[in-house]
N, C-alpha and C positions, 0 to 999 in steps of 0.2 A: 713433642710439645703439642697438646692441644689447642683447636683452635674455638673463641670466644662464639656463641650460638647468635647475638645478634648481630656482629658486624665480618663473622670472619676471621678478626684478625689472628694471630698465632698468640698465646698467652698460657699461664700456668696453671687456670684455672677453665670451667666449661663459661665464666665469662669475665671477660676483661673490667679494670677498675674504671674507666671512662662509661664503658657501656652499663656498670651498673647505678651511674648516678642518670644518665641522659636518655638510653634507650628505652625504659617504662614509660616517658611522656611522649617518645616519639611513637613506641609502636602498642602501649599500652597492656607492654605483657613484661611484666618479671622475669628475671631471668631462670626460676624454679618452675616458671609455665611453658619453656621456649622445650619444643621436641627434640630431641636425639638424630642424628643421621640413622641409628637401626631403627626406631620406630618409626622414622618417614621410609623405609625401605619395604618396613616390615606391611607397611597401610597404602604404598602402591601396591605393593604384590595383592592386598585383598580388593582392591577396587580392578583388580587389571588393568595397570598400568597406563591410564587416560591420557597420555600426553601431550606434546602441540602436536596442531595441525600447524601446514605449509600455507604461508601467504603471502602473496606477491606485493612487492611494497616497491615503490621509488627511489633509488639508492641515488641518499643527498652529495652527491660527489661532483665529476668531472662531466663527461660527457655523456650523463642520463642515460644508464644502466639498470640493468634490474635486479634483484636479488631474491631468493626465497626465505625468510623471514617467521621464524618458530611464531606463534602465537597460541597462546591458552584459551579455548573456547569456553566456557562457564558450561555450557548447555554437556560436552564433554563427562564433566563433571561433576552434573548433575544425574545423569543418564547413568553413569558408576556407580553412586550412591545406591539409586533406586534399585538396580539390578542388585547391586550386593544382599546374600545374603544375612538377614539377622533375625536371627530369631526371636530377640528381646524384643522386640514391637510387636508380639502376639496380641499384649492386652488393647491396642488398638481395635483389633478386627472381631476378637475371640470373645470381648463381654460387651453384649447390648444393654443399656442402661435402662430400667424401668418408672417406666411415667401413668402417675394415677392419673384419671382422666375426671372428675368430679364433676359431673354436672354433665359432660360431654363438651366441656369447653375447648381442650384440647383438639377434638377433634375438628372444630369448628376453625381453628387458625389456618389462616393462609400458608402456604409453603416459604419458607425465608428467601426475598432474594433482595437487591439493593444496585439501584441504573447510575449513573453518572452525576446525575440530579441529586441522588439522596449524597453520593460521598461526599458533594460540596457542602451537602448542609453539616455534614458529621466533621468535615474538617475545618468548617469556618465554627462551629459551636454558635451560630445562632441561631433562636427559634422566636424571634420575630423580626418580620419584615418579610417573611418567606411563604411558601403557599402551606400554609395550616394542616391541609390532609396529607401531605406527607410527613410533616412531622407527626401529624396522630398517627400516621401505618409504620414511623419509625418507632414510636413507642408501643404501639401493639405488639408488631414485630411479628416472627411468624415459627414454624415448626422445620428441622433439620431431618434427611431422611432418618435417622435414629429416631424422631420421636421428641428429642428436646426444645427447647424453647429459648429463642435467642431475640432478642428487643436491644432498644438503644433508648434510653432514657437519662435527660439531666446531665449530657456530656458523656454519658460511662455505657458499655454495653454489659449486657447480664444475660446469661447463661444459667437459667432454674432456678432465677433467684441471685446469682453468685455473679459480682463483679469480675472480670476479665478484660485482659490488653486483649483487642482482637484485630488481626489480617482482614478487614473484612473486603479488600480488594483481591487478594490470594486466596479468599475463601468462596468468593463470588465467582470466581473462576473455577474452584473447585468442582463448586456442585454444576456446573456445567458439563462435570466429564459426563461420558455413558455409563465409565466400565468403571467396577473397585470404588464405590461411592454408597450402595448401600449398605455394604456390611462394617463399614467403619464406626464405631462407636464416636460420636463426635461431640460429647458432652468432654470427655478425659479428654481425647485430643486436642481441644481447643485448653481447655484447664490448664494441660500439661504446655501446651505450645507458650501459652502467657507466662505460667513459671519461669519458664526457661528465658524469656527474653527480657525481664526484669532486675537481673543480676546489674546491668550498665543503666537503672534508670534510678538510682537513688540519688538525692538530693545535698546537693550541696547548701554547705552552711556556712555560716558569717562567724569565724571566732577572731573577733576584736581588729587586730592589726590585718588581718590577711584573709578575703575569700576565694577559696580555691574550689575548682573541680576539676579532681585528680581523674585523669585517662587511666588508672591502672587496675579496675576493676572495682570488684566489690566483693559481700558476702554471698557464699552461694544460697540462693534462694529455699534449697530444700531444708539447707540449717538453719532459717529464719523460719519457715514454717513449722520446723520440731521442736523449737523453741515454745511455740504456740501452749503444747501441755504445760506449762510450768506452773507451778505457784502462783510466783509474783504477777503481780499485774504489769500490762504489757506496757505504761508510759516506764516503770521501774527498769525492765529488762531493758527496752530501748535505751535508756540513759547510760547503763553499763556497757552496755556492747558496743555504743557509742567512745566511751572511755577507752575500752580495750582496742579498738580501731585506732585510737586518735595517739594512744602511744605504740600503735605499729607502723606510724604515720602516713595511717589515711584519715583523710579528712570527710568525713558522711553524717548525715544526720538520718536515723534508722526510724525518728519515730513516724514520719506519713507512710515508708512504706513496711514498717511493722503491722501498724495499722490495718494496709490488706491483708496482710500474711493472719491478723486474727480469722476470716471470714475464713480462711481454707481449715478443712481437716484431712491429716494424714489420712485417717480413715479412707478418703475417698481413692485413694493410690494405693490402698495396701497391697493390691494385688499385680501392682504395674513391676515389670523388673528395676526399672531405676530406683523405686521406692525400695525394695528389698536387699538392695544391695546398700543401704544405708543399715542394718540390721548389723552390720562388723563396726560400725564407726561409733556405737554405743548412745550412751546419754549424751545430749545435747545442751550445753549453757551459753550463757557470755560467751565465757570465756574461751570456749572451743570452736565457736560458731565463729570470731576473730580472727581465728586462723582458718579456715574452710572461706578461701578466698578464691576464689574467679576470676577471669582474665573477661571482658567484653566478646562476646560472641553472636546470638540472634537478640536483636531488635527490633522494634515494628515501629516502622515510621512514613506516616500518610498512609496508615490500610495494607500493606506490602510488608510480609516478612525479610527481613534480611540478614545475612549475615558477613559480620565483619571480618574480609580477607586481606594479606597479603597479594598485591599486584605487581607489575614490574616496576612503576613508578610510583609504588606508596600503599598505603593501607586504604581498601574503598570498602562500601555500603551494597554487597550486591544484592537483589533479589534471589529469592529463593525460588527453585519450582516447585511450581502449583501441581503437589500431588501429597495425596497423603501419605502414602509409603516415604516419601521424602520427610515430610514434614514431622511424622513419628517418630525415623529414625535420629534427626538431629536434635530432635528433644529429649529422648532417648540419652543422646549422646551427653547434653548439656544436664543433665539432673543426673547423673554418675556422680560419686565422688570424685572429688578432683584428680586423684592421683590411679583411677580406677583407668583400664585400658578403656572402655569404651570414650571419656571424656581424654583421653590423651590420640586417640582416633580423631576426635574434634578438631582439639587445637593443631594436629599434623593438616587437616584440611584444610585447618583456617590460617595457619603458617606459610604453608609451601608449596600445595596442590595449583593454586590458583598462580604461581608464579613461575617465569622458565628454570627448569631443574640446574641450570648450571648457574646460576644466584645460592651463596651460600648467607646464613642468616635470616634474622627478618625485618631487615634495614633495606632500603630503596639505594640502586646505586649513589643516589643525591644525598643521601642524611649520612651512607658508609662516608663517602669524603667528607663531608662534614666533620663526622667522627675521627676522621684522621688529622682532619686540620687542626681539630682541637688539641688531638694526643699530641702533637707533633710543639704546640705553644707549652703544654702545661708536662710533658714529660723533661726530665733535666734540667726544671725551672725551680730554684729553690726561691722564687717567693710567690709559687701558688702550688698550696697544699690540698691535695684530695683525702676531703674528710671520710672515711668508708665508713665508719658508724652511723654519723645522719645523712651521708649523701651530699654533699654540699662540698662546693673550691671554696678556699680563703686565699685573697691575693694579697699580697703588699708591693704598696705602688712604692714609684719612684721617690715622693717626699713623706714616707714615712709611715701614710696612714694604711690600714687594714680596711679588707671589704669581705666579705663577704656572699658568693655566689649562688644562688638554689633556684635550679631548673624547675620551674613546676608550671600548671595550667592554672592561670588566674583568667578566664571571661576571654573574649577572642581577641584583643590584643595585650595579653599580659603572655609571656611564656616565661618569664625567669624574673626574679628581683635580685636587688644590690643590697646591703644592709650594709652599715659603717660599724666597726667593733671597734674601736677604739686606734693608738698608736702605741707603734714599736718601744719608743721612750716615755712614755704614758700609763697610765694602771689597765689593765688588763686582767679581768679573773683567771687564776690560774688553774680552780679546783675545776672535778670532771664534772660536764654540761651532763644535769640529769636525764635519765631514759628518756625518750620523747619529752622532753622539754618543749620543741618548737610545736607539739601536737595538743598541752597539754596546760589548759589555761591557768592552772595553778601557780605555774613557777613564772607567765607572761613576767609580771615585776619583780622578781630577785634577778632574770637577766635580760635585760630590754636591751636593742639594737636599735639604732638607729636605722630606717629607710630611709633609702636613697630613691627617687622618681627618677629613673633614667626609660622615656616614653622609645618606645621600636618606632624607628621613622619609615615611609614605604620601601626604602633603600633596605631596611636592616628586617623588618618584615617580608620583603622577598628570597634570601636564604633562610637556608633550612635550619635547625634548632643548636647544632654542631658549630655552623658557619657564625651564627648569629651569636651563641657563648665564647667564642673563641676572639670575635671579635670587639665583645664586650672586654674580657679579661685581658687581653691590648692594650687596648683602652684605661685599664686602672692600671695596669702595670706601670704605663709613661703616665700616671695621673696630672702631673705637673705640667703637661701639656694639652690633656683632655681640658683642664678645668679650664682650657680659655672658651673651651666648647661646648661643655654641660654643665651648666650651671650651678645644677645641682651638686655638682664633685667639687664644686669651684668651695661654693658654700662649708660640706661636709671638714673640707680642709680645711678651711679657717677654724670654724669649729673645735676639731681635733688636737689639730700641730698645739703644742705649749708653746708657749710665749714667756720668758723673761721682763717682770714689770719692776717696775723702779717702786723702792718700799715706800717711798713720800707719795706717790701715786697708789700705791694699794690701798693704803691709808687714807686718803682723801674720796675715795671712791664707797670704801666703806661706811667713814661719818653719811655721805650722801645718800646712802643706801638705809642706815640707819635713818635719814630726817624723813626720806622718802616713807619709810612703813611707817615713822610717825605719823606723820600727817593723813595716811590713810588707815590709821587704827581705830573705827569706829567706838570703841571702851574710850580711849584715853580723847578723842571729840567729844563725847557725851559727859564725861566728867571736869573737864576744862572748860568746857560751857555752860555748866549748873553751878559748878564750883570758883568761877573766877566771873565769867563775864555778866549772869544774872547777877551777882555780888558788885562789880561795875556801874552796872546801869541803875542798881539801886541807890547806889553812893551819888550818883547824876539827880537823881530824883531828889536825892533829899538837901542838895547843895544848892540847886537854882534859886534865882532869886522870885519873891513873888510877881505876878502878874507876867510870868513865861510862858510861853504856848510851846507845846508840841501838836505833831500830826500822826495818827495813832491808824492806819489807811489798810487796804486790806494786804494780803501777803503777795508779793510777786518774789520771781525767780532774778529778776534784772535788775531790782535797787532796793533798799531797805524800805522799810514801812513803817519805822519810828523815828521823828527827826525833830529838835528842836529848834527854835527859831533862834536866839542868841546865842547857841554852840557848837559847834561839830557835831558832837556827837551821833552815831547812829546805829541803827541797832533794825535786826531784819529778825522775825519768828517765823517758827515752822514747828507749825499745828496749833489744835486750838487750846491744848493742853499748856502751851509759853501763852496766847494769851489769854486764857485764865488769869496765870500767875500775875501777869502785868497790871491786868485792871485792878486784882487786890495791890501790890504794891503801887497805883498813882492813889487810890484811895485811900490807903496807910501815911501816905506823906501829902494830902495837902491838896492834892491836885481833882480839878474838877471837870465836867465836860461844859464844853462853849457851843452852845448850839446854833444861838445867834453868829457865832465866827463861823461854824461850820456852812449855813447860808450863804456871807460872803465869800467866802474861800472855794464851796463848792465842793467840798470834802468831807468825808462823817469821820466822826471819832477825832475831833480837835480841844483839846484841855488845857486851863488854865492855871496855874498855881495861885492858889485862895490863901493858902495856909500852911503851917510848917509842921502838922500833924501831934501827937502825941512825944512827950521828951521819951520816956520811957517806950518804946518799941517790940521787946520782947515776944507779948504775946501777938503781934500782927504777923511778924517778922517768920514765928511757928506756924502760922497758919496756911500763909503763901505756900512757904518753904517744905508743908507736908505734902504737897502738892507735887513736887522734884521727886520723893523719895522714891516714885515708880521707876523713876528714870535714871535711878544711883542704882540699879540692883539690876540683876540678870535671873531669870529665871523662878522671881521672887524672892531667890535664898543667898545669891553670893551678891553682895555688897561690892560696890565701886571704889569706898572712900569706906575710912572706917572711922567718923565725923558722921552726924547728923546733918543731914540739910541745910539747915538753919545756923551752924557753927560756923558757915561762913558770909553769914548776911549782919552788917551793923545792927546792935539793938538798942544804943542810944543815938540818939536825933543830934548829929553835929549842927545844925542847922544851919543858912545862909551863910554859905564862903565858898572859896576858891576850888573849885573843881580839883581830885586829887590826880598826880600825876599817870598819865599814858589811860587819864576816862575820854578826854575831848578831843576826840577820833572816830571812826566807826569801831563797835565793838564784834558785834558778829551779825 
């Protein structure tokens, strides 16, 4: 039985079903990236065999003992590299780059170099508030011995014109050596070193429920660059290879750094070996560029190349040495195709070189228990299922409900979310979850989950990613005891569980649900107030008896602004559009303005009824009334009411008597 590449343990496969959901967010490498025991055997024997050195260490026991103590020197295995050799870093040393010199300006630049002083200004990005002449000698910039032209301008460094990630603390070191500095071409070196460390610096993005940045790599950069020939214009290709990643379920957004990838031309590599050994892998698209995927390897971060290794207690950031035969070769290494020996040379160094030889995997002994904690909950547990298609546990807890488990990198403290699917005695989709679904914003609303916020407390953020899943799914397992403790599961379960309701109560609940959308049906407001209560208050108008006052005041939110003085009645407008309408209908029926009352009262717009207007009504009545008809219709075309305005306003004058039932009230 073989044993699984990143934890060790014995399984039927080169990796186990645990480690292929958890181990890509802990070590950031798939299990189709992880090396072989013969190609790490095969890549000590070419370095000669670099391995610890003896170190005296404090032996934490009894009575303060010593012990000798393996330790991995980096410098070791640095010093390996450079000696090895390879002959594919020719094109570093063997093609000098050619610089017209127009005018003699070229020859006029200072030799490139940068103190202490400039890296702050280059790593704080501001240029003001700082001493002015060095920001102009970082924009001038200066000449490398090759001949080219290296400046820092607007946050970016350019190389001949040409944006580049640049070391420039590992390279300021460089040109310090004596020896092997002038025949290096360092226009390509530097190019090529930026390529290479690009692959781990693509941008995460926001798709809707969830942003993630996933630890498990990217596209390799040499196939975003041969992308570059194509057709289509580069926002187009970006958007597809974004798609083609998002149902392999990584999540990246390609078009900023597609965008650099326009400025590079193959051309300029044609002659380098890594570029020519891309010459078998053919045409370049989308679609193939999707799978030419990358594991995280050199980085540049604050000036300082580095590369990400394997340690004894975890995955670090090491510097790289400052040399260029180093620096060749590992770039060299990294723009190989992926499955090419020289980039499987890579990953053995960046696997296992850096770690003591008798650690199997490339799990930390912390995260390997972890992983076993975990196997040890979720193996012979039939209610938590390991999904192997998307990667993801489904638990089902104690009262019923299902959750949902997915290990990923969300921001520095997100490492995994919960999602509630439904219950066991509940609907539940049965059909199969489409190909990347969870990657793939199209299907988000035909199967929506519910999230769960279950925050990592410092308790639960000081284990490791194994420890910390393991004790989550615990946790949902006895939900029924969690929920006195997370709120959130507390909630989800109410939610969920069905409930038995009594049909008299279904029913009552529902009339209530129905008055509730009436009453905020804006259509059926708008037509029950042109239609019933302006028909109301006109029936008010035409029944007072003579010599009644109203107060006719401006509009508030607090109390109506139409109110008679012998009746209840009242009545509130909103816009000038209702009073319009009004002033024609008190002028239709009789009623006149009191200005002299308005003095004593202290109020404008007080009327008296003079008279009982026209018997005949009709044509006042259409005039108002055409007034409403903006307000009976939607859109101009679809009608409210399919009555005229007017069809509900009296058009003979009943005149003085008794107010008609449910007017002497507030009306609206």
């Amino acid at each position: 039985m073989s044993r699984c590449r990143s934890c060790g343990d014995e399984c039927g496969s080169s990796c186990c079903d645990i480690c292929r959901i958890v181990a890509p967010h802990i070590s950031g490498q798939n299990p189709e990236w992880i090396t072989d025991e013969a190609t790490v055997h095969q890549v000590t024997e070419e370095l000669g065999h670099p391995g610890p050195c003896g170190s005296v260490t404090m032996e934490a026991q009894h009575a303060g003992g010593f012990e000798v103590k393996a330790v991995i020197q980096p410098n070791r295995i640095w010093s390996a590299v450079r000696k090895l050799h390879s002959p594919e870093i020719g094109w570093s040393v063997n093609q000098m780059p050619e610089h017209a010199d127009i005018g003699g300006v070229r020859s006029q630049l200072p030799i490139w170099e940068i103190d202490e002083e400039d890296c702050d200004i280059i790593e704080s990005g501001l240029v003001t508030g700082v001493d002015q002449n060095r920001i102009r000698k970082l924009q001038i910039g200066g000449t490398l011995p090759d001949g080219s032209h290296l400046c820092w301008i607007d946050g970016s460094f350019y190389i001949e014109g040409i944006p580049l990630k640049l070391p420039y603390r590992g390279l300021s070191k460089l040109l310090k050596r004596k020896r092997g500095v002038g025949s290096v071409n360092w226009k390509l070196l530097l190019l090529s070193v930026s390529m290479a460390s690009t692959s781990d610096s693509t941008i995460g993005r926001r798709r809707g429920r969830r942003d993630m940045r996933s630890r498990r790599g990217g596209v390799h950069p040499v196939a975003m660059m041969l992308m570059n020939g194509a057709s289509e214009p580069p926002e187009m290709l970006a958007d597809r290879i974004h798609r083609f990643m998002r149902l392999r379920g990584f999540n990246f957004d390609f078009a900023g750094a597609y965008g650099d990838w326009g400025k590079y031309d193959s051309q300029w590599f044609e002659d380098t070996s890594w570029m020519m050994s891309w010459e078998s892998v053919g045409r370049i698209g989308p679609r193939e560029a999707s799978r030419l995927l990358v594991p995280q390897t050199l980085c540049i971060n604050n000036g300082k190349l580095q590369l990400r290794v394997r340690r004894d207690h975890g995955w670090r950031k090491l510097e790289v040495e400052s040399h260029p035969e180093v620096w060749a070769k590992l770039a060299t290494w990294a723009l190989h195709p992926t499955n090419s020996r020289p980039h499987k040379r890579l990953r053995c160094l960046q696997q296992r070189l850096f770690a003591n030889s008798d650690s199997v995997g490339v799990l930390s002994k912390e995260d390997k228990k972890g992983i076993g904690y975990l196997r040890g909950i979720v193996s012979g547990n039939s209610n938590v299922v390991i999904d192997r298609k998307h990667r993801w546990f489904e638990v089902t807890g104690s009262s019923g409900c299902r959750y949902r488990v997915v290990p990923e990198i969300r921001g520095a403290l997100k490492r995994f979310t919960v999602s509630g699917i439904g219950h066991v005695s509940g609907h539940r989709r049965e059909e199969e979850i489409p190909e990347g679904y969870e990657f793939d914003p199209r299907h988000w609303g035909r199967h929506r989950t519910q999230d769960i916020c279950i925050d990592e407390l410092p308790e639960l953020r000081r284990l490791v990613l194994g420890d910390a899943l393991g004790t989550t799914i615990l946790a949902l397992l006895d939900d029924t005891q969690s929920q006195q403790f997370i709120h959130t599961v507390a909630g989800y379960i109410r939610d969920a569980t069905p409930r038995e309701t009594d049909p008299a109560v279904a029913v009552l609940r529902q009339a209530e649900d129905l008055r509730f959308r009436l009453r905020n049906n804006l259509a059926e407001n708008r037509t029950r107030r042109y239609t019933e209560l302006f028909p109301q208050l006109w029936s008010v108008l035409l029944r007072c008896p003579l010599a009644e006052r109203l107060e006719f005041t401006a509009m508030s939110p607090l109390r109506p602004n139409l109110t008679f003085d012998g009746c209840e009645t009242e009545f509130s407008t909103a816009g000038m559009l209702e009073r319009r309408v009004i002033y024609m209908m008190l002028g239709a029926s009789g009623w006149t303005r009191e200005r002299s009352e308005e003095e004593v009262r202290g109020f404008q717009r007080v009327y008296i009824r003079t008279g009982t207007g026209p018997q005949r009504l009709a044509s006042l009545v259409e005039e108002f009334a055409a007034l409403l008809e903006s307000e009976l219709s939607v859109n101009e075309r679809v009608r409210l009411v399919a009555n005229p305005a007017w069809a509900y306003f009296e058009r003979d004058n009943p005149g003085i008597c008794a107010l008609l039932p449910g007017t002497n009230q507030r009306l609206g």
